[in-house]
C-alpha positions as CSV (number, residue, x, y, z in Angstrom):
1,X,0.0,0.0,0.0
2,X,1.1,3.4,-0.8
3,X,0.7,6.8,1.6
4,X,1.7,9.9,2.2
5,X,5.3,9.8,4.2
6,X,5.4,13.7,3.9
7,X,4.4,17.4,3.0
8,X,7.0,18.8,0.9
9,X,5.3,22.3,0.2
10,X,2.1,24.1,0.5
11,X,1.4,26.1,-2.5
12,X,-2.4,28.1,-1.8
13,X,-4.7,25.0,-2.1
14,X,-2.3,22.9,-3.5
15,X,-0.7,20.3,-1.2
16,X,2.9,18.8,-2.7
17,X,3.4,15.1,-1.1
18,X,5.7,12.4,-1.1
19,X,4.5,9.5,-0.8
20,X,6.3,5.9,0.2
21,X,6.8,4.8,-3.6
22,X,9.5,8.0,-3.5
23,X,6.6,9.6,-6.2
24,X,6.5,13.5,-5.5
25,X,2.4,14.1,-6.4
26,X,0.6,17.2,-6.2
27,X,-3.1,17.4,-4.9
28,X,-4.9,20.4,-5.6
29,X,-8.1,20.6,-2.9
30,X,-9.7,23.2,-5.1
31,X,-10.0,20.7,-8.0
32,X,-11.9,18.4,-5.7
33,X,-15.7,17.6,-5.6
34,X,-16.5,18.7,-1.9
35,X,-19.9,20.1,-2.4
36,X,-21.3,17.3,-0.3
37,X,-19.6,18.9,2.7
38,X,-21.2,21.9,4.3
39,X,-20.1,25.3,3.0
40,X,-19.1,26.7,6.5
41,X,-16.7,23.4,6.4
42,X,-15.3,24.1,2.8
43,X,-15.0,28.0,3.9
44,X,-12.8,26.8,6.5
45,X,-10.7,24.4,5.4
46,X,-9.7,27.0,2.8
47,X,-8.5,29.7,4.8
48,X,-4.9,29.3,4.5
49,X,-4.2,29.5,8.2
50,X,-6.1,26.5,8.7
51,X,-5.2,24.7,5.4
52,X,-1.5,25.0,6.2
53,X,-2.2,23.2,9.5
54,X,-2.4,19.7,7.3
55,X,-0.3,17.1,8.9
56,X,0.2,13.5,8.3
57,X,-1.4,10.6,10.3
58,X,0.2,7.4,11.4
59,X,-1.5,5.6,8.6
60,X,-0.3,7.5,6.0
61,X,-3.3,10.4,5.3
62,X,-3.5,13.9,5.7
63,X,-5.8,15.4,8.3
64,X,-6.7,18.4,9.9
65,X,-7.4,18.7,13.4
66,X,-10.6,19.7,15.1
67,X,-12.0,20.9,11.7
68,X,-15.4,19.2,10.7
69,X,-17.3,18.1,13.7
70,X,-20.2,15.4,14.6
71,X,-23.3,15.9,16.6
72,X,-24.0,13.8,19.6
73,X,-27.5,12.0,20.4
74,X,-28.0,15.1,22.5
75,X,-27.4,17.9,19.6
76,X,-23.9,18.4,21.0
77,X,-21.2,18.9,18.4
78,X,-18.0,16.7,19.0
79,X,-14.9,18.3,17.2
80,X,-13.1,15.7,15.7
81,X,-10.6,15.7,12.6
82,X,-11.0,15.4,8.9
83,X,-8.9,13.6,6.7
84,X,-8.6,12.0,3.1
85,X,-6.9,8.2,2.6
86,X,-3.9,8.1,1.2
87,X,-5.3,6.5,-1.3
88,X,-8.2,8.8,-1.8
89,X,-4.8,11.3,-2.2
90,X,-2.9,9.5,-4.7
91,X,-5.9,9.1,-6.8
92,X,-6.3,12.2,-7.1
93,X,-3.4,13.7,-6.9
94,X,-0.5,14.2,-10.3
95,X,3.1,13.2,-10.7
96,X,5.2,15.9,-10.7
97,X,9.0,15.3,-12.4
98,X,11.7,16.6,-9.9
């Protein structure tokens, strides 16, 4: 299986990742059919404060922290994080030549 071993650059909403094969891909978020997320969400996770806050996960995804949330049986929302697979990522991501 192939995943993200690291975060070479962030480039605006473009995300430049090396993944275990060596393969230097880049994944550009903005090219991405999110529209099933809420807006507030997609608002957010485009802000570049946040978006530079991407980090990778012991299994080899990216994730942010404490950006999407769930709500509880009692209507209580329960921050959690939200992350793509890294194979979700290489999908969807382009080879770059170094």
């Amino acid at each position: 299986m192939i995943i993200v071993t690291k975060i070479e650059k962030i480039e605006k909403h473009n995300l430049f990742l090396r993944f275990s094969n060596q393969e230097l891909r880049k994944l550009n978020l903005s090219a991405l059919n999110l529209s099933m997320h809420n807006p507030e969400f997609i608002k957010n996770l485009f802000d570049i404060k946040t978006f530079k806050k991407v980090k990778v996960g012991k299994l080899g995804q990216i994730y942010w922290t404490d950006l999407a949330h769930l709500i509880d049986e009692k209507g209580k929302k329960i921050q959690c994080e939200f992350d793509f697979s890294p194979e979700f990522v290489y999908n969807h991501s382009i080879k770059i030549s170094e």
